[in-house]
C-alpha positions in Angstrom: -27.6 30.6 11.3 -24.5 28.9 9.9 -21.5 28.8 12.0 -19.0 31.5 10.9 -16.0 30.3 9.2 -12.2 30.5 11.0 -9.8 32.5 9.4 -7.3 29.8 8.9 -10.6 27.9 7.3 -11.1 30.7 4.6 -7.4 30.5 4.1 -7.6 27.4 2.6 -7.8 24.9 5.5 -10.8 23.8 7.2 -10.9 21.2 9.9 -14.1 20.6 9.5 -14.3 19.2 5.8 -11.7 17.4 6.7 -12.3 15.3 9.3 -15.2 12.9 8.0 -12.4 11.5 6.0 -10.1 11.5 8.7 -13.1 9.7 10.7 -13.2 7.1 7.6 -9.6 6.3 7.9 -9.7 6.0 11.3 -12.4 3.2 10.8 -10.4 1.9 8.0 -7.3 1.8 10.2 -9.1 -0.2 13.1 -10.2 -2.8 11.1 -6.7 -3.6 9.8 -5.5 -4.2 12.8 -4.7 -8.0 13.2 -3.8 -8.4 9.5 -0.1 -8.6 10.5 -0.4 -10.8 13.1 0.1 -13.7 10.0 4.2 -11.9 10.3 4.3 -12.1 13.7 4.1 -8.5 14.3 1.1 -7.2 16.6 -0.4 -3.3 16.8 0.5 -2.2 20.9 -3.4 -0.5 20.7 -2.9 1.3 24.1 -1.0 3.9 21.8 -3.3 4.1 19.0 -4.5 7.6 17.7 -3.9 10.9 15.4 -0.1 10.8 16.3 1.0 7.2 14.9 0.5 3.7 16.0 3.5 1.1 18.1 3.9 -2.4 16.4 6.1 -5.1 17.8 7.4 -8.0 16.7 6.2 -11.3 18.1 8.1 -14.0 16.9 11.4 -16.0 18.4 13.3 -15.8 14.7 16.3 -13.1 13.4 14.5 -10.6 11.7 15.5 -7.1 9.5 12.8 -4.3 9.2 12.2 -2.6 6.2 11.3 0.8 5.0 10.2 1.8 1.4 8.0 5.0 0.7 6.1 5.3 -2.7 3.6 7.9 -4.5 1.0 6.7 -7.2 1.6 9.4 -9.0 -1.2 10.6 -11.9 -3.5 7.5 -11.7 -5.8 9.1 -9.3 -7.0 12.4 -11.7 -7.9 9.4 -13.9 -10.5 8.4 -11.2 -11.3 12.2 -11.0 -12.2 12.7 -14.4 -14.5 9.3 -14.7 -16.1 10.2 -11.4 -17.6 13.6 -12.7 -18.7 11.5 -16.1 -19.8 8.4 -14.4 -20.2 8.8 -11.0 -18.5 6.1 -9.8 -15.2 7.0 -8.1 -13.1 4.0 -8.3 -11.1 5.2 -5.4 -11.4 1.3 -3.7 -9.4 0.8 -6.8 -7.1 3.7 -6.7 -6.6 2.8 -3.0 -5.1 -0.9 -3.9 -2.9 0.4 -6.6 -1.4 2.9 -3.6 -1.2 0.2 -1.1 0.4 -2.3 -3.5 2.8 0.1 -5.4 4.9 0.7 -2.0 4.5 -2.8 -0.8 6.1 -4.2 -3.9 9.3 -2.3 -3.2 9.3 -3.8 0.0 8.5 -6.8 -0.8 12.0 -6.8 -3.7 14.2 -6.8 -0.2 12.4 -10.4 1.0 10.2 -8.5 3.3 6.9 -8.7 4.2 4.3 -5.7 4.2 3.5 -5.5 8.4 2.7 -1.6 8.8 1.1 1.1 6.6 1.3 4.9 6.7 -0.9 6.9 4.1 -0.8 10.3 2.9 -3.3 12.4 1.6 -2.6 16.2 0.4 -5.4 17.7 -1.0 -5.3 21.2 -2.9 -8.6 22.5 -0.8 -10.4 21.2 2.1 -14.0 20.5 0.3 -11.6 17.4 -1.6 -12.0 15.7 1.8 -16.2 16.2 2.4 -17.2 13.0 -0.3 -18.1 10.3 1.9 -18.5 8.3 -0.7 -15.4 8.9 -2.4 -13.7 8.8 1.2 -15.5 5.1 2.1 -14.5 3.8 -1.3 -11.2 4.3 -0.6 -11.0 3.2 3.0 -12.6 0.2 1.8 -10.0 -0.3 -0.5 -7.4 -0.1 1.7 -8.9 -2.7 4.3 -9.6 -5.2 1.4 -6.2 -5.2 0.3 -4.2 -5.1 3.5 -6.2 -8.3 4.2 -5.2 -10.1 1.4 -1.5 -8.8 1.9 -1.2 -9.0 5.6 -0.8 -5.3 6.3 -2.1 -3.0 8.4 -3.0 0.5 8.7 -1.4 2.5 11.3 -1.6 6.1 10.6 -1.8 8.5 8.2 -1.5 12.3 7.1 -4.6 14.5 5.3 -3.4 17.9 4.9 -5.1 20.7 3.0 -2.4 22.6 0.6 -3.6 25.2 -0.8 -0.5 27.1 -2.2 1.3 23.7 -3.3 -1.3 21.1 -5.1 -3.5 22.5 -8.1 -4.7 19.6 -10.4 -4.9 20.2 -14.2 -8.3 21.2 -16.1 -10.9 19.5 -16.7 -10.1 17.9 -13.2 -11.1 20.3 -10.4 -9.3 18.5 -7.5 -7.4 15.5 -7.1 -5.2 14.7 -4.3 -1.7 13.3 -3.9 -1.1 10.4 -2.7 1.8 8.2 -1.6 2.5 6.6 1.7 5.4 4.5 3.5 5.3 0.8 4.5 7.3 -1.2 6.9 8.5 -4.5 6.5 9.5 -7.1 8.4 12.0 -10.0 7.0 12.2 -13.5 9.4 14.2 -14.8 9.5 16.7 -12.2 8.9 18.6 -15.0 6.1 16.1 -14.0 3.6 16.5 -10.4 3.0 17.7 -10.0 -0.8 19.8 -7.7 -2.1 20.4 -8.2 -4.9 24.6 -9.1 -4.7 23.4 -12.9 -5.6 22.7 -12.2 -9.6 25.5 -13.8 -11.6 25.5 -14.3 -15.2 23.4 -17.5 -16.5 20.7 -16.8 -13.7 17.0 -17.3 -15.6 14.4 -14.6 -15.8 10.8 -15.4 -14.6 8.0 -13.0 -14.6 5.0 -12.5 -13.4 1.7 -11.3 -15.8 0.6 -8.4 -14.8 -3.3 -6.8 -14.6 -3.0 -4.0 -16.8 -1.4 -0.2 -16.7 -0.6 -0.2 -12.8 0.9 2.7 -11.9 3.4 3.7 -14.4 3.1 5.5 -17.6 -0.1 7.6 -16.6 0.9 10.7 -17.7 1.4 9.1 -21.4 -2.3 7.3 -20.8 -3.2 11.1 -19.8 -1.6 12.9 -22.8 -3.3 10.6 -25.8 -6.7 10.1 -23.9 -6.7 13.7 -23.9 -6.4 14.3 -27.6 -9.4 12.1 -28.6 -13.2 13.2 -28.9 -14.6 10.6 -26.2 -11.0 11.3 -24.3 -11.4 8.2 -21.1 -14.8 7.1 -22.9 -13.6 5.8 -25.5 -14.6 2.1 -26.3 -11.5 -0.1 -26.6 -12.2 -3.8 -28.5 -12.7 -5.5 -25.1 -15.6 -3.4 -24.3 -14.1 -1.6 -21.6 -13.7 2.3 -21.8 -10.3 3.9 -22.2 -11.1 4.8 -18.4 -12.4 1.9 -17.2 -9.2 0.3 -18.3 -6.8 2.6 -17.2 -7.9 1.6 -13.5 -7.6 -1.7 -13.6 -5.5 -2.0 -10.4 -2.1 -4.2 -10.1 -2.7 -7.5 -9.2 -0.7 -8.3 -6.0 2.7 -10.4 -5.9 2.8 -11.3 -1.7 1.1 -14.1 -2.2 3.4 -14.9 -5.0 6.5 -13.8 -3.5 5.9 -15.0 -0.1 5.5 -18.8 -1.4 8.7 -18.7 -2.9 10.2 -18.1 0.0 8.3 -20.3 2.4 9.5 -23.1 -0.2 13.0 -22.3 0.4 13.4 -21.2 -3.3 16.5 -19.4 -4.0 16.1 -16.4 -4.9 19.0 -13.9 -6.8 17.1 -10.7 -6.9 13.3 -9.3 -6.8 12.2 -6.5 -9.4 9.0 -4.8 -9.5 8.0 -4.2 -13.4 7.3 -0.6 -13.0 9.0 2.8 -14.5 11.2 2.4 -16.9 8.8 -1.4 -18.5 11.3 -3.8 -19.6 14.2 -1.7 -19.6 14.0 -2.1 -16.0 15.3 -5.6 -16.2 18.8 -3.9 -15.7 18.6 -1.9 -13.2 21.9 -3.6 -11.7 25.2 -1.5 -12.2 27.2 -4.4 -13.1 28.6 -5.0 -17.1 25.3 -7.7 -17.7 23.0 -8.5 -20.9 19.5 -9.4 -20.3 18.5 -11.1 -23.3 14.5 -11.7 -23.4 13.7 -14.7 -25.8 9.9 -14.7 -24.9 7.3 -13.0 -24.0 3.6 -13.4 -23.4 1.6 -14.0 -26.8 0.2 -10.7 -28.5 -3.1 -12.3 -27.1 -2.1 -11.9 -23.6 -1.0 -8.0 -23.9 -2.7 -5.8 -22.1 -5.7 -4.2 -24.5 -4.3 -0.4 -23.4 -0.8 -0.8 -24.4 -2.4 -2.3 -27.5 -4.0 0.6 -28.0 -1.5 2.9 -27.1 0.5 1.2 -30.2 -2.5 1.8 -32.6 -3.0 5.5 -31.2 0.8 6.2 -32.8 3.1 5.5 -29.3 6.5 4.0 -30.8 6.9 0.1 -29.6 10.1 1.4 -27.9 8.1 3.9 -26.1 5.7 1.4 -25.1 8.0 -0.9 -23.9 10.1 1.6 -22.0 7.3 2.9 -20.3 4.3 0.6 -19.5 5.4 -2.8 -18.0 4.0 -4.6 -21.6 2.0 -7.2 -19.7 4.9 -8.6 -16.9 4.4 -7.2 -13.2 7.2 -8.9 -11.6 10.3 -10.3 -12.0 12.1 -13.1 -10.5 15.6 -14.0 -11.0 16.3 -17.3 -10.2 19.9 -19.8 -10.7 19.0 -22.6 -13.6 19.1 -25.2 -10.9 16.1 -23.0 -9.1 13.9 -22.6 -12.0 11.1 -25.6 -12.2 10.5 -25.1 -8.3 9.9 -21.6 -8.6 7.7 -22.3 -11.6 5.9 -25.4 -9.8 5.8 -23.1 -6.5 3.8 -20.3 -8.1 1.4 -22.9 -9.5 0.4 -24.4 -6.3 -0.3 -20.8 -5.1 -2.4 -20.1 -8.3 0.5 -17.8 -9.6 2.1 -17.7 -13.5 6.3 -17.0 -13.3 6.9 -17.3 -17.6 10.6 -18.4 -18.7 11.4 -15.0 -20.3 15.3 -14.9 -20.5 18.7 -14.9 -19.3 21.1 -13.1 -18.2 25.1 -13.0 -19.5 28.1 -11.2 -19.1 28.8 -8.5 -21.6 27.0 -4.3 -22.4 24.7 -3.4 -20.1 21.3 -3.3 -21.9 18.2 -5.1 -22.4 18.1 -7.3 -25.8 13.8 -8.0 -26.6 14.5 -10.5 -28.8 10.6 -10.9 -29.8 10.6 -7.5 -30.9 14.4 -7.4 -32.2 14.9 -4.5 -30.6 17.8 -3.2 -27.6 17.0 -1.5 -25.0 19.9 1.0 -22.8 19.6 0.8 -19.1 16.6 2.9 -17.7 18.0 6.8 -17.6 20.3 6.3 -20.3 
């Protein structure tokens, strides 16, 4: 005879749907545990269980810690919706996208991604009992804390009934965000920005695809069309499929610049906001973009998005157009940071400059301005 249910389980939260996914992170969790023992920072596993994890730095240099906390937004109903067509849940993918959208903010300070926390808040319990979904996304988070040095210390899974209620068709989709600390060492390479000056070049970085910004727009316009995320784009891939191509990561990329000693003015993740992001400083600059990637070398959604009816400005204030980092760098700075990313299999483009004068963005390959993101 079945177990009779709690009353706090019939009131929306029940421990036990949601503990095989707790169970999978845990698992997750342990095998991440030496991954930032490359920063000289080591998990104390005396302490380690459901309350948090203790991590302590190993090394004899100066160092800064950093904190930067981060949601993925709308990407993840995506996976929800292709999961009940296709039954493949793409959460490994979803998972990296989480993990890599917090640790590019931290890595924009000079620091290195050491520690991960997770959060999971689903709008009922039964979100929690796929163990499929919940092992493709614990697999995703080990595979790309290896690759970026990070690991896993703790996490939060609630069940919120009165709070989280995802939009039809989707029946359930969780949000997810999650905090990660980094560790700068020495201390002499945190950036923070103060060093960008007029005549300092713009490098970027090519990005994957989508990422993580501009889903709700993806969302909107997939929406209104018959095969909605099965529709075939000219690549092959589905409107879906697409969608969820994950970021590509920028440690590697970042981290080689400063091993090199390259001198760096300021760090910019190309997310919300797409290339009017370039001036997010305060100060009375002009970011004037005199190239971009060839039309070849956009990514085939945003190509889409343009043929669908989305404005170019749109597009380019929204989606990062093809660029997933930036790098601002002094003239004299600017071949080694180009022959540095090279040797580490890594692209930083000559896109621009920046002067004194309005605050804006200037695209010169599309001939169009851009004001400050907000404005």
């Amino acid at each position: 005879m079945p177990k009779k249910k709690s009353e706090y389980a019939q009131a929306g939260v029940d421990y036990t749907m949601i503990e095989p996914f707790k169970q999978a992170m845990i698992s997750a969790a342990k095998q991440t545990m030496d991954f930032c023992n490359q920063y000289d920072v080591e998990a104390i596993t005396d302490v380690l269980h459901a309350h948090g994890a203790a991590f302590r730095y190993t090394g004899d240099q100066s160092h800064i810690w950093v904190k930067t906390e981060e949601g993925l937004g709308n990407k993840n109903w995506i996976a929800e919706w292709m999961y009940a067509e296709t039954g493949k849940t793409y959460y490994d993918q979803i998972a990296q996208d989480l993990v890599l959208i917090i640790a590019h903010d931290v890595l924009a300070q000079g620091a290195m991604p050491a520690v991960l926390t997770d959060h999971v808040a689903a709008g009922d319990s039964e979100w929690f009992t796929d163990l499929q979904r919940s092992a493709d996304f614990g697999n995703g988070i080990v595979d790309i804390c290896k690759i970026i040095g990070c690991s896993l210390g703790a996490g939060e899974s609630p069940s919120l009934k009165y709070l989280i209620k995802a939009a039809e068709p989707v029946k359930s989709a969780p949000v997810l965000a999650g905090n990660i600390t980094g560790i700068i060492a020495p201390g002499d390479r945190l950036i923070t920005g103060k060093e960008l000056a007029p005549g300092d070049i713009i490098l970027g970085n090519p990005s994957s695809g989508l990422g993580a910004n501009g889903i709700s727009l993806v969302i909107k316009r997939a929406l209104a069309l018959p095969d909605a995320f099965l529709t075939k784009l000219p690549n092959g891939n589905t409107l879906g499929e697409e969608a969820l191509i994950p970021a590509k990561e920028c440690v590697t990329l970042v981290k080689a610049l400063l091993d090199a000693g390259v001198r760096i003015s300021a760090l910019l993740p190309g997310t919300g906001s797409g290339i009017a992001k370039l001036a997010y400083d305060k100060r009375d600059y002009t970011y004037t973009v005199h190239t971009w990637l060839s039309e070849d070398r956009i990514p085939p959604l945003f190509c889409y998005m343009r043929e669908l009816g989305v404005t170019l400005e749109d597009c380019v204030t929204t989606f990062n157009w093809g660029i997933g980092y930036y790098v601002f760098v002094c003239p004299e700075e600017r071949d080694w940071a180009i022959e540095v990313a090279a040797a580490v299999d890594e692209e930083l483009i000559e896109l621009g400059v920046v002067s004194e004068g309005k605050r804006c963005v200037v695209f010169e390959p599309e001939g169009i301005t851009l004001p400050p993101p907000g404005e």
